[in-house]
N, C-alpha and C positions, 0 to 999 in steps of 0.2 A: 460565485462558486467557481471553484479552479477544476481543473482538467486534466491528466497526463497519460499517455499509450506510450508502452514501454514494453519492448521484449527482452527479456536475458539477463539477470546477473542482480545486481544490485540496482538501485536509482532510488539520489535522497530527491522526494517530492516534493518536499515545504520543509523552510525553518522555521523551529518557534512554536509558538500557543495557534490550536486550531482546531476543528473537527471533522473528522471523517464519518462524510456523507453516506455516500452510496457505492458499491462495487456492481456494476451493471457488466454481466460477460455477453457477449453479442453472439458468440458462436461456441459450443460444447469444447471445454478443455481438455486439452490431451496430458496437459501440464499442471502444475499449481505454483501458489505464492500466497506469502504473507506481509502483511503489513504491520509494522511495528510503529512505537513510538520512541523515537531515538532520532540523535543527529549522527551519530557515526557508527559503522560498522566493524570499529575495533572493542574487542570482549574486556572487559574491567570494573572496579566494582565504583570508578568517579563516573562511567559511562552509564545511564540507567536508561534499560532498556525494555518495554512493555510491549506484548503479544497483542493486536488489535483487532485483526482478521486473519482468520486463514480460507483460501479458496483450495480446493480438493481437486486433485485428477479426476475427470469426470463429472464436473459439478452443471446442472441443469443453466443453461442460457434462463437469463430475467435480471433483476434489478434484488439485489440483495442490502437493504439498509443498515447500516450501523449507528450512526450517530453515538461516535464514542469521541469523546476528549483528549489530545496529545496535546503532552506538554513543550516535546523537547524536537518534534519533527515528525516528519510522518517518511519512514522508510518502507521501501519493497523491495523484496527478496524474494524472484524469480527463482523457483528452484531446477527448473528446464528453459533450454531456451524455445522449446515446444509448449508454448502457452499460448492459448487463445486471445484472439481480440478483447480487450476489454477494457473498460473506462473506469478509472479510479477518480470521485468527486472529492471535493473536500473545501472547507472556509475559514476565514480567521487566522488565515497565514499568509505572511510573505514567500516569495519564492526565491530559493537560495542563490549567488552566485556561480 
C-alpha cells in the first residue's frame, strides 16, 4: 500500500492501473479535494478523466474507504491550500517520475 500527504494544487500520485484504498483525514478540514482518475491535468476528450472521491469542507476526521479502480492514474486536486492533514492510500500502481 502506497502513501502520499500533499497540500495545494494539484499532485499526480500514481501512474497507471491501481486502487484507491482509503482517505483517512486526521484532523477536520477547512478545505476540500478530489481525487480523480486521470494522468494529466489538461481538459480534452484523448484525456479521460473520472471523478473518484470527493472530500467536502468540513468533512468529519476517520477513515473513509473507497476501494474504486483507476485506470489511467490517480490524481488530486486540492481545492484550498487550507486542507487538513490527511492520508490518501492506494495499490497496484507504480509511482510516477
Amino acid at each position: 500500500v502506497s502513501q502520499s500527504r500533499y497540500h495545494g494544487g494539484f499532485k499526480l500520485l500514481a501512474c497507471g492501473v491501481g486502487e484507491l484504498n482509503n482517505v483517512i483525514i486526521e484532523d477536520s478540514t477547512a478545505g476540500s479535494f478530489t481525487l480523480y482518475d486521470a494522468s494529466t491535468t489538461v481538459n480534452g476528450a484523448s484525456y479521460g478523466t473520472t471523478t473518484l472521491a470527493r472530500i467536502t469542507a468540513g468533512q468529519a476526521e476517520g477513515s473513509y474507504p473507497y476501494d474504486r479502480n483507476f485506470r489511467y492514474g490517480l490524481i488530486a486536486e486540492f481545492q484550498s491550500s487550507n486542507v487538513a492533514s490527511s492520508t490518501i492510500t492506494y495499490k497496484g500502481s507504480y509511482t510516477c517520475n
